[in-house]
N, C-alpha and C positions, 0 to 999 in steps of 0.2 A: 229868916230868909238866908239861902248860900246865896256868899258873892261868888258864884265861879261859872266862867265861862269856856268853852272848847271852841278855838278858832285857828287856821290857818296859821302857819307861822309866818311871822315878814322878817325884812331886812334885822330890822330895831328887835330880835329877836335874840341874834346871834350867839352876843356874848353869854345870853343867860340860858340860852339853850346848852352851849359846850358846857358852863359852869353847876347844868343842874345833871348834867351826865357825865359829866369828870367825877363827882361828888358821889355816885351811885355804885361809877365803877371801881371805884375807892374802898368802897362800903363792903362790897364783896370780894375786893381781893383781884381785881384785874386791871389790867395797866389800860393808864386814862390814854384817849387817842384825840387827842383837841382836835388836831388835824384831819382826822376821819369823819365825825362829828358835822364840823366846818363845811367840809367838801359834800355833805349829803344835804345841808341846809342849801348850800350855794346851789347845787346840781337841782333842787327843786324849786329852788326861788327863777332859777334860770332857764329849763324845760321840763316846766311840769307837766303841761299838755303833748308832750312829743314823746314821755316817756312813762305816763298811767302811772305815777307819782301821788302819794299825797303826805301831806306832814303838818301833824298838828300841834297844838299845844294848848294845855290846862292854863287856864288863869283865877286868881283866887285873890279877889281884893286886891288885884293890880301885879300881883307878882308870879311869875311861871312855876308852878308845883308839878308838871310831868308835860313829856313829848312823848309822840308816837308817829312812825314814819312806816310807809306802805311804799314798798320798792319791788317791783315787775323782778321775777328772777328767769321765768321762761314759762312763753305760752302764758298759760291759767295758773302760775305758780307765782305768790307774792312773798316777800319776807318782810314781819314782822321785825322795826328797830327801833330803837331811841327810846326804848321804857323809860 
């Protein structure tokens, strides 16, 4: 049986959300943005319904192995973030 679950991110998120996408953007060669990261967790923990937001995250026997974030760009057009 996998332990793994796909659920909403929360507050209690945070740290490991920046910390698993610092570590990716690492991986390929482009500069870590904590502070960007941060600001799209917070911007969805804080109007997620006023702004067709969503942000997820992978969980695997208690620890976060990937995010994915659904951000409105215009109209019918979303951008895919936070692989």
């Amino acid at each position: 049986m996998v332990d793994t679950e796909i659920r909403l991110v929360i507050r209690q998120d945070l740290s490991a959300v920046v910390t698993l996408s610092s570590l990716v953007m690492q991986e390929f060669g482009l500069p870590m943005m904590p502070d960007t990261v941060t600001a799209d967790v917070e911007n969805f923990l804080n109007d997620s319904a006023k702004r067709r937001t969503g942000f997820w995250v992978a969980v695997h026997s208690g620890v976060i192995v990937g995010s994915v974030a659904v951000v409105p760009k215009s109209g019918e057009i979303c951008e895919l973030k936070r692989f």
